[in-house]
C-alpha positions as CSV (number, residue, x, y, z in Angstrom):
1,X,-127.7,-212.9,146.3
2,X,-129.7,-213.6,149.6
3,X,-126.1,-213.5,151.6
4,X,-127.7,-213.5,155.3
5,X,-129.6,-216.9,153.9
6,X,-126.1,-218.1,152.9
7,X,-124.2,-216.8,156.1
8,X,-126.8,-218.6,158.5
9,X,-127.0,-221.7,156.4
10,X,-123.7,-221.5,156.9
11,X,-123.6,-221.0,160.7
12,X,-125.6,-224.0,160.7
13,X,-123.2,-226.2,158.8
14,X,-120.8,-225.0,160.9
15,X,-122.5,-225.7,164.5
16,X,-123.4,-229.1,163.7
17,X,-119.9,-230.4,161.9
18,X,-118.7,-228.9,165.9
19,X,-121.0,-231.4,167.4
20,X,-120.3,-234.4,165.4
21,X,-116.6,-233.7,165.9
22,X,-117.4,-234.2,169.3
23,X,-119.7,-237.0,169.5
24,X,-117.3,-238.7,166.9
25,X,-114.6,-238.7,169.7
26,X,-117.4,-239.6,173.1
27,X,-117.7,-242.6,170.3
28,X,-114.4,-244.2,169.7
29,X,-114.2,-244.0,173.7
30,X,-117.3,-245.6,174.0
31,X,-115.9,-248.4,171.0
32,X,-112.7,-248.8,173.1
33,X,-114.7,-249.3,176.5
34,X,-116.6,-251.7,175.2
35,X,-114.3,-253.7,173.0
36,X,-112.6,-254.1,176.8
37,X,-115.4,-255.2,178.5
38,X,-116.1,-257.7,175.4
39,X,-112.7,-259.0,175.5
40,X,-113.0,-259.6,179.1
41,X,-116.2,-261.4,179.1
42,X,-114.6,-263.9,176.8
43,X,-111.8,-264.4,179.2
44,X,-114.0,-264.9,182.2
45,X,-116.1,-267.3,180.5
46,X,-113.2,-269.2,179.3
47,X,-112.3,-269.2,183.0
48,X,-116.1,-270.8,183.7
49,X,-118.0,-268.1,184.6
50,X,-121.6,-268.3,183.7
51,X,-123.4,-265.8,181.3
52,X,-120.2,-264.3,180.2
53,X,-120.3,-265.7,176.8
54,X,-124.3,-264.4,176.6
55,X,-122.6,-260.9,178.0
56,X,-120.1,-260.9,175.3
57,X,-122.1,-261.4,172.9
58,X,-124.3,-257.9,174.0
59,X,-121.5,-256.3,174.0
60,X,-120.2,-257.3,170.5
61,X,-123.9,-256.0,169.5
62,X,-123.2,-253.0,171.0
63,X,-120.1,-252.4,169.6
64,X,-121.3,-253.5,166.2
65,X,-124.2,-250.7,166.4
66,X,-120.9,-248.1,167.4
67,X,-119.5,-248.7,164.1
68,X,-122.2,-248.4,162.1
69,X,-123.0,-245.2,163.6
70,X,-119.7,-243.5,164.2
71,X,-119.3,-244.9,160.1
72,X,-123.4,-242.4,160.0
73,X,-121.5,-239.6,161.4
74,X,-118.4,-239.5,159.2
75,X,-120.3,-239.8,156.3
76,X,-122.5,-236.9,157.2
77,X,-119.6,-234.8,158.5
78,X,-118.2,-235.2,154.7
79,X,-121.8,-234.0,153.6
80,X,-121.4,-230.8,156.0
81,X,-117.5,-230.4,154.5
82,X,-118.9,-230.3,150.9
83,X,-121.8,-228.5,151.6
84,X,-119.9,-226.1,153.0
85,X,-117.6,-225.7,150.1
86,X,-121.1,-224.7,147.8
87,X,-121.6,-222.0,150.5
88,X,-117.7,-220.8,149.5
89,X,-118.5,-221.5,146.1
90,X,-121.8,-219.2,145.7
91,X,-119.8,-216.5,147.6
92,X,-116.8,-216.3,145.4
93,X,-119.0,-215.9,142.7
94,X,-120.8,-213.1,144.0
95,X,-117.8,-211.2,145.4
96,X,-115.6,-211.9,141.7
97,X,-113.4,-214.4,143.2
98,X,-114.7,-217.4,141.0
99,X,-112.0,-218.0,138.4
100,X,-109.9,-220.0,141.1
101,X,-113.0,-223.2,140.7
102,X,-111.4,-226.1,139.0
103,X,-113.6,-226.8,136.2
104,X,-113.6,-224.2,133.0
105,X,-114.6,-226.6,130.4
106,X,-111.8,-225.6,128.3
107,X,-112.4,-229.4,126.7
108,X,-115.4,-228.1,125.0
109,X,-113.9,-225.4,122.9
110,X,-113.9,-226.3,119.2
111,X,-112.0,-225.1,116.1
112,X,-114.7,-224.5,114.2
113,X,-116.8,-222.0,116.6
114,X,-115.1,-218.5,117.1
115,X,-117.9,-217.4,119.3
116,X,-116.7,-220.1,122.4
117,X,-113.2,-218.3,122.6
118,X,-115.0,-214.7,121.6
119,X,-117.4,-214.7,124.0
120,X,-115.9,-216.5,127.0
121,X,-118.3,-219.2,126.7
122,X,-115.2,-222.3,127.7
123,X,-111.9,-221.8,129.2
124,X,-110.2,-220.0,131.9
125,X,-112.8,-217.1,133.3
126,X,-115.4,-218.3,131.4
127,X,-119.0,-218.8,131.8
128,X,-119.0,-222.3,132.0
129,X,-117.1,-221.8,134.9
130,X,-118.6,-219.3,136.4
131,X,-121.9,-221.6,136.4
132,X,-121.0,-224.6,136.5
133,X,-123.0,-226.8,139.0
134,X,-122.6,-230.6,137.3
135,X,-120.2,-233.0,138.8
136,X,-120.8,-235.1,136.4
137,X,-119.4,-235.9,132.8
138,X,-122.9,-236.7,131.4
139,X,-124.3,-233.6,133.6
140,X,-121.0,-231.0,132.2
141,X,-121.9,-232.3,128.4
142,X,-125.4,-231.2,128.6
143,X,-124.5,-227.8,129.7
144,X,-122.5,-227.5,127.4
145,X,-124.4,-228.2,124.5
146,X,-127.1,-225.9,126.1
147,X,-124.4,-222.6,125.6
148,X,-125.0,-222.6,122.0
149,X,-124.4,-219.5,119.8
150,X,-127.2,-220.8,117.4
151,X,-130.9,-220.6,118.5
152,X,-132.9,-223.7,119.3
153,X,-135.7,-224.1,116.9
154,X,-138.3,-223.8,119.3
155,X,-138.2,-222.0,122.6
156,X,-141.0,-224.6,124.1
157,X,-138.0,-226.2,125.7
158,X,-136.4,-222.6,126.7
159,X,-139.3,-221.9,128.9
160,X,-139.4,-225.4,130.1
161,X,-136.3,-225.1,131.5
162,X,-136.7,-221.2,133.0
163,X,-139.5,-222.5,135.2
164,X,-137.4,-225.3,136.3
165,X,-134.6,-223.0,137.2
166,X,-137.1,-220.5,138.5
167,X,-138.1,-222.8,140.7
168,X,-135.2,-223.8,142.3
169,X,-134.3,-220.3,143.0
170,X,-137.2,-220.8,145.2
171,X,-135.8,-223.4,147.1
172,X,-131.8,-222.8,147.8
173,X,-131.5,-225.2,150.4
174,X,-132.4,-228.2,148.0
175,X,-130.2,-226.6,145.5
176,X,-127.6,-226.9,148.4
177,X,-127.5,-230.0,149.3
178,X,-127.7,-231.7,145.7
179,X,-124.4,-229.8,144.9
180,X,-123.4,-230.9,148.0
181,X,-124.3,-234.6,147.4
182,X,-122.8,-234.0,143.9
183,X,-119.4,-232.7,145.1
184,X,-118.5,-236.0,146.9
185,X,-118.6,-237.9,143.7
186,X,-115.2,-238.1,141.8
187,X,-114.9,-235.1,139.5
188,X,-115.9,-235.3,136.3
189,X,-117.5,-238.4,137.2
190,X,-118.3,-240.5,134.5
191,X,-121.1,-242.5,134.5
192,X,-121.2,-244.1,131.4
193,X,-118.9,-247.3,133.2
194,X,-121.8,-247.3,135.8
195,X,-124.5,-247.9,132.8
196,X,-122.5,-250.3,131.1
197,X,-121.7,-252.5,134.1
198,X,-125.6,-252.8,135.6
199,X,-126.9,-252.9,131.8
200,X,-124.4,-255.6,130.9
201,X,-125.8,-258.9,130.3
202,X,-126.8,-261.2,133.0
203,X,-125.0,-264.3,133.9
204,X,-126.5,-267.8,134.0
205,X,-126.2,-269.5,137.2
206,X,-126.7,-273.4,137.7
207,X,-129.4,-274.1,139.9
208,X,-127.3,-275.6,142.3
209,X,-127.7,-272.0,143.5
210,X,-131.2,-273.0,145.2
211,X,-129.7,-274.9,148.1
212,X,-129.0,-271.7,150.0
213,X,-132.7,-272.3,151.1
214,X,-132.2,-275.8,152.8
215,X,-128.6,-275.1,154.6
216,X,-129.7,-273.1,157.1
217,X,-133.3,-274.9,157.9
218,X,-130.9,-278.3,157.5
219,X,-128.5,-277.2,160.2
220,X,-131.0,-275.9,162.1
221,X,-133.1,-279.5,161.9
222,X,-130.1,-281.0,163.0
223,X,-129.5,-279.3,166.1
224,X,-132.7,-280.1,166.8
225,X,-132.3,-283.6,166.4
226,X,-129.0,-283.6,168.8
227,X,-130.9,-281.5,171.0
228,X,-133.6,-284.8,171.8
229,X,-130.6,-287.5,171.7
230,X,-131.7,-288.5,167.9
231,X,-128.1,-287.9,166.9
232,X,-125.1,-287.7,169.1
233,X,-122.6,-287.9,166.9
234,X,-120.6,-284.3,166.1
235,X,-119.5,-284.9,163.2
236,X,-123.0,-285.6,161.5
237,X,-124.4,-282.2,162.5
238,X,-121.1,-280.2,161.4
239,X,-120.9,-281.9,158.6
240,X,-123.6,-279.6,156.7
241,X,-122.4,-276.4,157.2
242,X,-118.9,-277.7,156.6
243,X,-120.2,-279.1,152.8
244,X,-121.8,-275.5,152.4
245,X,-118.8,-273.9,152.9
246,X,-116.8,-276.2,150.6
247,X,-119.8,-275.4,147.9
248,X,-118.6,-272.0,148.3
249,X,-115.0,-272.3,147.4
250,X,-115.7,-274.2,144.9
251,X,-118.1,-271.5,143.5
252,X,-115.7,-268.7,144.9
253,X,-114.4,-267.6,141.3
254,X,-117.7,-267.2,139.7
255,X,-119.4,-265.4,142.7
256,X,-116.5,-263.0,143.1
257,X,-117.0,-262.2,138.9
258,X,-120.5,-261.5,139.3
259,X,-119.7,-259.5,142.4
260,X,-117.0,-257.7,141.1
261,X,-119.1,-254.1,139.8
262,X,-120.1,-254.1,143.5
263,X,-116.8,-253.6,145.0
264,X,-116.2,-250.9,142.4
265,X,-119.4,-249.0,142.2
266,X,-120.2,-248.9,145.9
267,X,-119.3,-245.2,146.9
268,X,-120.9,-243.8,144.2
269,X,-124.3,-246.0,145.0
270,X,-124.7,-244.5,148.3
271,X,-124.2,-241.2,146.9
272,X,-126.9,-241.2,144.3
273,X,-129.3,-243.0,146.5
274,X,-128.8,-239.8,148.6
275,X,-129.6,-237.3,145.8
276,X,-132.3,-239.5,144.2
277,X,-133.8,-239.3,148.0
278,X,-133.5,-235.7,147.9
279,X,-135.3,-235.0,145.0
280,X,-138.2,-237.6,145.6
281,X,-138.9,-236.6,148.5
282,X,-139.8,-232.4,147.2
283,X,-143.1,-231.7,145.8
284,X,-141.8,-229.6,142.9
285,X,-144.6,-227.2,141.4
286,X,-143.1,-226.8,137.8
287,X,-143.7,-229.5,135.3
288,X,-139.7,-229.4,134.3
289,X,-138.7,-230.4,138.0
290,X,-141.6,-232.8,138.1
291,X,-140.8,-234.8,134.9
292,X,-137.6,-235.3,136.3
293,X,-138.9,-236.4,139.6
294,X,-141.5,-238.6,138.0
295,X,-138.4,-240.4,135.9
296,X,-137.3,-241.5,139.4
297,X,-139.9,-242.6,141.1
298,X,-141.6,-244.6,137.6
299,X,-143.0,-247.9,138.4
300,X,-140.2,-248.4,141.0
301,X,-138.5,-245.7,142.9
302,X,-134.6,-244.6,142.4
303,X,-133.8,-244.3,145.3
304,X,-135.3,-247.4,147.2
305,X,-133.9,-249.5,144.5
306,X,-130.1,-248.3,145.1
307,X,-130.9,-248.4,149.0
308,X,-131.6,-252.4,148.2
309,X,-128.1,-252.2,146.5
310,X,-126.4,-250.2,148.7
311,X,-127.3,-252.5,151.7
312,X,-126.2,-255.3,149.4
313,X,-122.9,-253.6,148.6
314,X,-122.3,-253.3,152.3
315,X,-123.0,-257.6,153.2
316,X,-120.4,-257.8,150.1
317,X,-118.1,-256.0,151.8
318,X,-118.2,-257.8,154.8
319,X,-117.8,-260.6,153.3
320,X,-113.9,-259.7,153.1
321,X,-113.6,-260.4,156.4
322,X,-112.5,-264.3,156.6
323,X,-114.6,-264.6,159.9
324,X,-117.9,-263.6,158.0
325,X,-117.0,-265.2,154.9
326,X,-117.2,-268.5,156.9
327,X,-119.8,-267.8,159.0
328,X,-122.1,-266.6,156.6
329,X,-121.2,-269.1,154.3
330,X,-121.7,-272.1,156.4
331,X,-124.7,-271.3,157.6
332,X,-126.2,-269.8,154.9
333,X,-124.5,-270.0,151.8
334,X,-124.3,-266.1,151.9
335,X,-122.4,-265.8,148.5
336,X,-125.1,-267.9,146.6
337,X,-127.5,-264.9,148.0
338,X,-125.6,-261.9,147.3
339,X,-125.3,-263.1,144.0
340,X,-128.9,-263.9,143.3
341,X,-130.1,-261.0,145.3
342,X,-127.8,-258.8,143.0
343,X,-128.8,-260.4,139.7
344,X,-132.9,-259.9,140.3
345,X,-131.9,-255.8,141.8
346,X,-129.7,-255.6,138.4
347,X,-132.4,-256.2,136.5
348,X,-135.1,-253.8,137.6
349,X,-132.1,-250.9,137.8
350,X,-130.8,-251.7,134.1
351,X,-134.5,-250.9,132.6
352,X,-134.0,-247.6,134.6
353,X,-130.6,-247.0,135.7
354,X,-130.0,-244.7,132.3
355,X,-133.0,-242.7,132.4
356,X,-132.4,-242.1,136.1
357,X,-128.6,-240.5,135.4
358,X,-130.5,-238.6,132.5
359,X,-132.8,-237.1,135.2
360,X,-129.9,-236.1,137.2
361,X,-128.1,-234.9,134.4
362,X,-130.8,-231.8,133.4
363,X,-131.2,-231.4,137.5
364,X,-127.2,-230.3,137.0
365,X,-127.9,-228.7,134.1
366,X,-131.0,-226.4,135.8
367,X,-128.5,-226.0,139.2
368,X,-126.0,-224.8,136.7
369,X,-128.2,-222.2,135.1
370,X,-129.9,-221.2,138.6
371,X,-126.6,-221.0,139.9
372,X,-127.0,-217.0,138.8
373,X,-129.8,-216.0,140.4
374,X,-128.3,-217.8,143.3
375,X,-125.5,-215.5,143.0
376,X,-126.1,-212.1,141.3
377,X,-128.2,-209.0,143.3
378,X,-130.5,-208.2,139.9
379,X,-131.0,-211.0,137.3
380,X,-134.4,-211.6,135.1
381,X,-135.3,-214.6,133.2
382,X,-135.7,-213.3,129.6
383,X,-139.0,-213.0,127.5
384,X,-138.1,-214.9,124.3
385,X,-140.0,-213.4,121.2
386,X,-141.0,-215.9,118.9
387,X,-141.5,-213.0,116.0
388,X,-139.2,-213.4,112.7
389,X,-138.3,-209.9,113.1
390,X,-134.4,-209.2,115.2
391,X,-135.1,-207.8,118.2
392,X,-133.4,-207.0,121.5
393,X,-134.0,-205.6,124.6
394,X,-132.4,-204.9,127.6
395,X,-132.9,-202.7,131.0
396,X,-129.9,-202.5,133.3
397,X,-127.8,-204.7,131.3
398,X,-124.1,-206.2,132.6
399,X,-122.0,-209.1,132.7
400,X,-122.5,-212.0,133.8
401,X,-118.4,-212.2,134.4
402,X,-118.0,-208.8,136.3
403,X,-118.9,-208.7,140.2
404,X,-122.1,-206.8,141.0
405,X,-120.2,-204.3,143.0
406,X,-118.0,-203.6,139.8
407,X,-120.4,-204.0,137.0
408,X,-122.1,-200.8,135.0
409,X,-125.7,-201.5,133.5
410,X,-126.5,-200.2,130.4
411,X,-130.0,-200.5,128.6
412,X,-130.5,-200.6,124.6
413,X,-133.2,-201.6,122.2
414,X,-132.0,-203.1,119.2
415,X,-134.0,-203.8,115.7
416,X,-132.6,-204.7,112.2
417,X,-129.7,-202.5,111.5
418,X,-126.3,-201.8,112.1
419,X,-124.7,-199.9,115.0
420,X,-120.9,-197.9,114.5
421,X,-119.5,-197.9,118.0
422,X,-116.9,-195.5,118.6
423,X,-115.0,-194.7,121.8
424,X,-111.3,-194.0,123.4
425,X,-108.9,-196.9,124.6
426,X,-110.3,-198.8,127.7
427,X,-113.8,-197.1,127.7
428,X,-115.9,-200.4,127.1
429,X,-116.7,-201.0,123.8
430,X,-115.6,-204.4,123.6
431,X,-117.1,-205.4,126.9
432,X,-120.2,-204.4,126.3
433,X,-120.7,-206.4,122.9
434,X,-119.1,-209.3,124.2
435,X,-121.9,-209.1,127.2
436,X,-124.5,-208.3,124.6
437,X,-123.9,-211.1,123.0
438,X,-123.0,-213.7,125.7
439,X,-126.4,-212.7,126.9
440,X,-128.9,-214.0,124.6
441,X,-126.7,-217.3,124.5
442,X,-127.7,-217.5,128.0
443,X,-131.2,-216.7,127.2
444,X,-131.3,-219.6,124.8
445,X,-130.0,-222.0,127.5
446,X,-132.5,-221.2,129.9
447,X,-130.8,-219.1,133.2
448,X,-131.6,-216.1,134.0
449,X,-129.6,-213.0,133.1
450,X,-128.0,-210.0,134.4
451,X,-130.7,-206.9,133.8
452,X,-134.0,-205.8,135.1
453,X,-135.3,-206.9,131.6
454,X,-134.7,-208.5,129.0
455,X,-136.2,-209.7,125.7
456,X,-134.8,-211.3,122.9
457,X,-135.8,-213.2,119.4
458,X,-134.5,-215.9,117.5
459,X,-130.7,-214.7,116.3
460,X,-127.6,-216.7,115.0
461,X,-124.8,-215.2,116.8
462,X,-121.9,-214.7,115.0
463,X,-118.7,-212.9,116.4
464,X,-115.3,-211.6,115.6
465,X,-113.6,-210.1,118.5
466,X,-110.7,-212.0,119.5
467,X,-109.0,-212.8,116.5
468,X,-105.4,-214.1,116.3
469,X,-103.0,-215.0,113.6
470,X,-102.4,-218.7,113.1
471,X,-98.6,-219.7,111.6
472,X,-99.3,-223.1,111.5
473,X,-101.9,-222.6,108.5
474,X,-99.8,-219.5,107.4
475,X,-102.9,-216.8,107.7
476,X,-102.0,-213.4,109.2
477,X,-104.6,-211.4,111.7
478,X,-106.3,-209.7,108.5
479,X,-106.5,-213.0,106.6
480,X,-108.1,-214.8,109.8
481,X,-111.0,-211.9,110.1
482,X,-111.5,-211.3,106.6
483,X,-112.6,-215.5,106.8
484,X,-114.9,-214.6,109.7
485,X,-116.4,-212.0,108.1
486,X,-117.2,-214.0,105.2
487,X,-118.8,-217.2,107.1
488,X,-120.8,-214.0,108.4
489,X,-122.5,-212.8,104.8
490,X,-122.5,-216.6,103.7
491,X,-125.0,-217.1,106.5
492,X,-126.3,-214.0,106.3
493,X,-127.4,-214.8,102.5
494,X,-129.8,-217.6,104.2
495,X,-131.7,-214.6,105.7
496,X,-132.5,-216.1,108.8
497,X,-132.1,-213.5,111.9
498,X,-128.5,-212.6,113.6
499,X,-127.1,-210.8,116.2
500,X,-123.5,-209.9,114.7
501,X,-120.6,-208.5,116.7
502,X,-117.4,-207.4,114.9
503,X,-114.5,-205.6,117.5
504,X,-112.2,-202.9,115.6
505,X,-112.9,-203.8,112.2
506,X,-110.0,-205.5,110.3
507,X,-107.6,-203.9,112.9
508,X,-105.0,-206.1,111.6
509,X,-104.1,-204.2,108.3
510,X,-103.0,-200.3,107.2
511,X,-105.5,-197.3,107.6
512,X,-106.7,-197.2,104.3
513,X,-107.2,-200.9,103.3
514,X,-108.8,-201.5,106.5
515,X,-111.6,-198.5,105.8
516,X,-111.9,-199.8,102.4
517,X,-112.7,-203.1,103.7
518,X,-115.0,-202.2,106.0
519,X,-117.4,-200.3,104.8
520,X,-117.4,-203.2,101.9
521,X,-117.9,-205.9,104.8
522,X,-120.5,-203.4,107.0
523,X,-122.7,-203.0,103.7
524,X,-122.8,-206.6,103.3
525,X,-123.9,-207.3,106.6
526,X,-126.4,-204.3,107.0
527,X,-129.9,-206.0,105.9
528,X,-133.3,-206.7,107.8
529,X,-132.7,-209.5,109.0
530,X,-129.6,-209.0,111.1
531,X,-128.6,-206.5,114.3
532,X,-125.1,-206.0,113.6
533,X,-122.6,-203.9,116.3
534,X,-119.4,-202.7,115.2
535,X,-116.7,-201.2,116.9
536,X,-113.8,-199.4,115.6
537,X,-111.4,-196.2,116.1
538,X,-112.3,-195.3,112.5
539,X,-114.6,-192.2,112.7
540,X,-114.7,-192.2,108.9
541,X,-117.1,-195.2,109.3
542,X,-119.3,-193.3,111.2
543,X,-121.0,-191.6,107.9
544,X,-122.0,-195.0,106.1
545,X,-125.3,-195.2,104.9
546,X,-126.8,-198.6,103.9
547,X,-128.0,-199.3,100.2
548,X,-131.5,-200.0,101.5
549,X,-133.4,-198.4,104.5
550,X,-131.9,-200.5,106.7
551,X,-130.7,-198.2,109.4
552,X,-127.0,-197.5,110.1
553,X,-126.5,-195.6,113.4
554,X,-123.9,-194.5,115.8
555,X,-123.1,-194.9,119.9
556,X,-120.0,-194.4,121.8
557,X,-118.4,-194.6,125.2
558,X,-116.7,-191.4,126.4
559,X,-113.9,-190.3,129.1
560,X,-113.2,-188.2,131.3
561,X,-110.7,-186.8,133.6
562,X,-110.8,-185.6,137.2
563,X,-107.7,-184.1,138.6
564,X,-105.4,-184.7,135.7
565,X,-106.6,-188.2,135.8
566,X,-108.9,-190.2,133.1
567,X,-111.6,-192.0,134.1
568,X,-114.5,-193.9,132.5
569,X,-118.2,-194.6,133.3
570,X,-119.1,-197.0,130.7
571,X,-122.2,-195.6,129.8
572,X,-123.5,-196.4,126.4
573,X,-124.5,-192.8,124.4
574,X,-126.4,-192.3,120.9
575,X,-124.0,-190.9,118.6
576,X,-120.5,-190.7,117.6
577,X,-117.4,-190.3,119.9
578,X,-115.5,-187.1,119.5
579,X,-112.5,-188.1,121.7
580,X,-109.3,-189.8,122.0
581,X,-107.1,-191.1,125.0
582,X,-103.8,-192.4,123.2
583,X,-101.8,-189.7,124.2
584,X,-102.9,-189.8,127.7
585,X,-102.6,-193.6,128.1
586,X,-99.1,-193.4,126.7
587,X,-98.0,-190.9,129.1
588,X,-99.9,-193.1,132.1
589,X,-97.5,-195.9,130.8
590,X,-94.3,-193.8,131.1
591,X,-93.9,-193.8,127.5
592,X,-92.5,-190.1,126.6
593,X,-93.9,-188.6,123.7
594,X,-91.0,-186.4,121.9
């Protein structure tokens, strides 16, 4: 992690949210001054004075302009707020203090795929968490369908996306302010309403509608007319405007329908005019960042489109305000225009509006990913193999859920086989084939990893680490892995690659039966087309031979004490382990042993 880029970014953020605190309040003095001098202009030229109405009216302009900017600044000071909260973000992750962010996609986990739960993929301290850029609901589903324990069929797409993600590792302070954009919509925000309402079928309006073009020029004909003592008689020249507003009323229902997904969509307009801006406006150099540019700027742009409807959104607002709503209706029929302007903008943004929130979507799907690189001191984008053959390998290996400062690399090169790994309580075993694993699902999403290198084929991953008993369908601990292990060698029979990772083999039955049972179940899953890693306690299994020559080999982690006191360095070695730490571990725990 490039922390001084973070800490003067930060700086930054800081500096200017100090200025626009203050310039907010030299503002609402300003506003107050001259909503005074307003008031009193009105007063004196009630009195008679001359020019005081013209004065009041500058003021009023002035004033109005006050607003409008004062409304600028808060909406960039909540920019600054959020973008500041990415800084926090990317910092926690890199010092270990991540698990506290809100979203750990524990809604994703599902029955049926041991490897979510096994491998920390969803759920609290997860790596959906850990990564997680996408604000959105559309956005969080795509990620998650990308941290897959199954290959994809092609890794065309997997390199796609590893030069998008590359590329905005290039350019942090773009990937800064879309999160930040993306933080100020509601969480978990689901656009699917938003599609429905602008792709829902237009209404018909009469064409009654067309007089708002002859109200105004009417009026205005009118005046003119008075003005050269053709009429002189009030009532004829009011008597327009007054029939325009009456039209209105009477139309007031159906306008305020067609309306209606204005008034509830008009936060989260302004919002994703801002990002589509922001990503239109870079010149992105790899074709995955430039597809999705190009899908919002296609025959129309995104963002000018939702800047027509977020100025539209704001004359609908004021609207609200009886005074307007007269004014603008009298003179102009300003319903009968908001609602015609918005049925020709919803038009051109349903043809678009879905493949524009499907851009975004993979733009929070690539932040997600990059969000490592973003964060980690040595990462790599992976080479992916295309070979049949299993293969894996890594240089300065370590996980992704560990802080830099804390994490221990370890390198290995993996081919068809299997690998008995022994080791004391606490040393690392499980750790490390949990990061092995969660590793090359990583790889198949796209992000870069945690090593100097790191290569990978085309491998079903299959897991059985954290397995539990389950009362409600009445199967015990043994039961529950004995199934796993079986969906295992039914897959396994297919003889397509996979990376297989089995913790302390059938722990949850006697000595003997779970020996027996092993070296049954490590046989079966010891071929040519699978990398299989086991770990157990059981030296006895470190002696099994396969029935083939498909190699069975051994590595441990080791212990060792300084000072009466054990220690680990969770360094994978070739070979078996010769030691044990349960007595040790038992006295640590004040547990006396007779």
């Amino acid at each position: 992690m490039d922390r001084k880029f973070y800490d003067n970014e930060r700086e930054i953020d800081l500096a200017e949210q100090k200025e626009i605190h203050k310039r907010g309040k030299q503002i609402i003095a300003g506003r107050t001054i001259i909503f005074v001098l307003m008031s009193a202009c009105l007063v004196a030229g009630y009195e008679g004075f001359p020019y005081c109405y013209e004065s009041a009216l500058v003021f009023f302009l002035i004033f109005f302009q006050l607003v409008r900017y004062h409304e600028q600044l808060r909406h960039r000071s909540a920019f600054l707020k959020s973008r500041l909260a990415v800084h926090n973000s990317y910092i926690s992750r890199a010092g270990g203090t991540w698990r506290k962010r809100s979203n750990d996609g524990s809604i994703y986990l599902k029955n049926g795929r041991p490897q979510d739960v096994d491998l920390y993929i969803f759920g609290e301290g997860s790596i959906f968490q850990y990564i997680c850029a996408a604000r959105t609901k559309r956005g969080r589903d795509r990620l998650a369908e990308a941290l897959s324990p199954m290959p994809p069929s092609d890794f065309r797409a997997v390199r796609f996306r590893q030069k998008g993600a590359a590329e905005l590792l290039t350019r942090p302070r773009l990937s800064l302010d879309l999160e930040a954009y993306a933080r100020l919509l509601p969480n978990n925000h689901d656009t699917t309403k938003l599609i429905e309402m602008i792709e829902a079928p237009l209404q018909k309006v009469s064409s009654i509608y067309n007089l708002r073009f002859f109200v105004l020029p009417a009026f205005l004909l009118m005046l003119v007319l008075t003005y050269y003592g053709a009429i002189d008689n009030v009532v004829v020249v009011s008597a327009i405007p007054l029939a325009a507003l009456l039209l209105s009323l009477i139309f007031l229902r159906q306008t305020s329908d067609i309306l209606k997904p204005l008034q509830i969509i008009s936060d989260e307009l302004r919002l994703y005019k801002e990002i589509f801006n922001r990503i239109e406006d870079t010149d992105f150099h790899s074709r995955c960042l430039s597809k999705i540019r190009e899908a919002l700027t296609d025959e129309i742009s995104a963002s000018e489109e939702l800047q027509r409807l977020s100025i539209l959104v704001d004359v609908v607002e004021t609207r609200r305000n009886p005074v307007f709503f007269i004014l603008g209706n009298a003179l102009f029929l300003l319903d009968f225009y908001c609602v015609m302007a918005f049925l020709k903008i919803s038009q051109n943004a349903a043809k678009h509006l879905r493949s524009w929130l499907d851009a975004w979507s993979e733009m929070e799907v690539l932040l997600s990913l990059a969000s490592i690189g973003q964060t980690r001191t040595t990462f790599c984008f992976p080479q992916l193999i295309d070979d049949e053959a299993p293969y894996i390998e890594a240089k300065k290996l370590s996980s992704l859920l560990i802080a830099d400062k804390k994490a221990v690399t370890n390198d290995v090169t993996l081919t068809a086989g299997t690998t008995i790994i022994t080791g004391s309580n606490m040393c690392g075993k499980t750790t490390w084939i949990r990061t092995l694993a969660s590793t090359v699902l990583l790889a198949y999403a796209g992000a870069p990893v945690c090593a100097e290198k790191f290569s990978v084929s085309k491998l079903a991953i299959f897991t059985s680490i954290r397995v539990n008993d389950d009362i409600s369908q009445g199967l015990s601990t043994f039961y529950a892995e004995l199934l796993r292990i079986k969906s295992m060698i039914e897959f396994s029979e297919t003889k397509k690659p996979m990376l297989i990772c089995v913790d302390e083999i059938f722990k949850g039955t006697n000595s003997t039966d779970r020996i027996v049972g092993a070296k049954v179940a490590i046989r079966r899953l010891t071929n040519d087309w699978s990398i299989t890693l086991v770990t157990t306690h059981d030296f006895e299994l470190c002696d099994l031979t396969s029935k083939n020559n498909t190699p069975v080999t051994n590595a441990h982690f080791e212990e060792y004490y300084v000072d009466d006191e054990i220690k680990f360095d969770f360094k994978l070695r070739e070979g078996r382990c010769h030691t044990t730490n349960a007595k040790y571990l038992l006295k640590m725990a004040g547990i006396i042993i007779n």
